[in-house]
C-alpha positions in Angstrom: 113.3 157.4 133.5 113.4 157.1 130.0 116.8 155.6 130.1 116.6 153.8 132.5 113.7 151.7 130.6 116.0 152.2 127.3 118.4 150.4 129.1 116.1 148.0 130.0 114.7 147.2 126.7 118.3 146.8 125.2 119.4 144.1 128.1 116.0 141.9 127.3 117.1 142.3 123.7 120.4 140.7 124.6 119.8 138.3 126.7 117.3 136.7 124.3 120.0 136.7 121.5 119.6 133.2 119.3 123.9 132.0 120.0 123.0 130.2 116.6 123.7 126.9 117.9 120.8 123.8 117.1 120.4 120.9 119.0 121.9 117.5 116.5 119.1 115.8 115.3 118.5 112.3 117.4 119.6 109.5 116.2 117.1 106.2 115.1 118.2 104.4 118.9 117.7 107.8 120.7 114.1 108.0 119.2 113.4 104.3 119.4 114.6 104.3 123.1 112.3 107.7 123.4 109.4 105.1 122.3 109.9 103.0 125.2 110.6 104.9 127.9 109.9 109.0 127.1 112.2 111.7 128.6 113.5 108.6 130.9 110.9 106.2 132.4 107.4 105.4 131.1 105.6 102.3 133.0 103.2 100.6 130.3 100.5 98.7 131.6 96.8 96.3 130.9 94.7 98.1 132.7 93.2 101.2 131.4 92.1 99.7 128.1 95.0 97.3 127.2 94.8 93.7 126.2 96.8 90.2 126.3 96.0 87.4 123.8 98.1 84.4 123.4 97.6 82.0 120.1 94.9 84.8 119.2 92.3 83.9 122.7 92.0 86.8 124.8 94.0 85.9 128.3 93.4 89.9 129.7 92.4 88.3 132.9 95.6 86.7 133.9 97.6 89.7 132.9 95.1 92.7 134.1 97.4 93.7 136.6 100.5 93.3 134.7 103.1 96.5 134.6 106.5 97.3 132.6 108.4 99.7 133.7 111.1 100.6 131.3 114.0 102.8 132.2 116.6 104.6 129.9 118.9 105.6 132.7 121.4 105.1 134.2 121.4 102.1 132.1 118.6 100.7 130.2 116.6 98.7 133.0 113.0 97.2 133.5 110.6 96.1 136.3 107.7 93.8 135.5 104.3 93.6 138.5 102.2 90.7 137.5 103.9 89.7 135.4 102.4 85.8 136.2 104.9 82.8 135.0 106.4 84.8 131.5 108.2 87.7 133.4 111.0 88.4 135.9 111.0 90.7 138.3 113.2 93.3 136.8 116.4 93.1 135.0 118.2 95.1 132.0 116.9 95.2 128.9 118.5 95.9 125.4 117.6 96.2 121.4 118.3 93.0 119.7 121.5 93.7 117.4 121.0 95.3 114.2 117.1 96.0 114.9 115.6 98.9 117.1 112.1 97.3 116.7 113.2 94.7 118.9 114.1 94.0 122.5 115.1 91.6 124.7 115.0 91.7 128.6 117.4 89.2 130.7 116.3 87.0 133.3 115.2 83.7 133.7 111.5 83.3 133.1 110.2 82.6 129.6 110.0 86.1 128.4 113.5 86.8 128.8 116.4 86.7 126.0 113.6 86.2 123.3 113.3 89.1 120.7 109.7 90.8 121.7 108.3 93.1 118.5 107.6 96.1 119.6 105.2 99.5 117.8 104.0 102.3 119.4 101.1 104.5 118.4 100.5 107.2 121.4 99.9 106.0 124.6 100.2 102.4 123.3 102.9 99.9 123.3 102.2 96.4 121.9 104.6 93.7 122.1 104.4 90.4 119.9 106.5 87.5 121.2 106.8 83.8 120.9 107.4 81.3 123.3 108.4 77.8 122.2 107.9 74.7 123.9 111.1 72.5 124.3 111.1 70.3 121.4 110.0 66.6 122.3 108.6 67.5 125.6 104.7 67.5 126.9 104.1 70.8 128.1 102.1 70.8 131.6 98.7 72.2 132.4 99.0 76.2 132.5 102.2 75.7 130.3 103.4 79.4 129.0 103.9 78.4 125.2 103.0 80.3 122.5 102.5 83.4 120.5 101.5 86.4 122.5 100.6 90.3 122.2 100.8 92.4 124.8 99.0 95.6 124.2 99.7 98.2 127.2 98.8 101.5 128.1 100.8 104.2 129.0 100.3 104.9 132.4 99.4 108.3 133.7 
C-alpha cells in the first residue's frame, strides 16, 4: 500500500512540473482591444447608471436604451440597439491608425468613420465624439450635430 501511494505522490509531482515556458507579454492593441471587448465580446450600455450629453446638456433620455456590442472575433465587429439617428445597426469597427485610444465604426449614419475617444475605468466605457454639421448648410430640427460623450456600462 505504501507504494502504491509512493507512486502516487511521485506522478502528481510530475504532472504538475512548471515546462518553464511563460506566456509573451500582450502587446498595447491586444490590451487596448481587451478594453473594449474582454476575453472576446463585452456589450456596453446606458442603462444601469450610464449617461449621454451632447454640447454638455444631459440627452440620457433619447439614448437610455442604447447598446454596443463590440466583438474581437472573428474579426473586430459591433452591433448598436437604440442607437436613435447617430448609429448603424452593426458594422466592423477598427482603431484609427497610429492611435489605440481611438476607433472608428463603418456605416452610414453620423457616428460612423469619425474618430470616437475612448477610456475605460472598470465597468465603464466613455466615448467622446464630434459631429460636424456640413459647412454652409441649416441643420433641421432634431439635427445630430455636435460634441457628444457616451458613458456606458458594462453589461452583466
Amino acid at each position: 500500500m505504501r507504494t502504491l501511494l509512493a507512486l502516487c505522490a511521485l506522478l502528481l509531482v510530475f504532472s504538475c512540473k512548471d515546462d518553464g515556458e511563460v506566456d509573451p507579454p500582450k502587446t498595447p492593441e491586444e490590451l487596448a482591444i481587451e478594453d473594449l471587448t474582454g476575453s472576446g465580446t463585452i456589450t456596453w450600455a446606458v442603462a444601469g447608471g450610464g449617461s449621454v450629453t451632447r454640447d454638455g446638456r444631459n440627452e440620457t433620455n433619447v439614448y437610455q436604451t442604447f447598446e454596443l456590442t463590440l466583438n474581437s472575433s472573428p474579426g473586430k465587429t459591433y452591433t448598436s440597439i437604440n442607437g436613435a439617428d447617430l448609429f448603424d445597426a452593426g458594422g466592423s469597427w477598427a482603431f484609427v491608425t497610429g492611435s489605440l485610444d481611438k476607433i472608428i465604426l463603418d456605416g452610414s449614419k453620423p457616428a460612423a468613420k469619425i474618430p470616437i475617444s475612448f477610456t475605460r475605468t472598470g465597468d465603464n466605457l466613455i466615448l467622446t465624439f464630434s459631429i460636424v454639421a456640413p459647412s454652409g448648410r441649416t441643420m433641421p430640427n432634431g439635427a445630430v450635430a455636435g460634441n457628444y460623450t457616451f458613458t456606458l456600462r458594462k453589461k452583466a
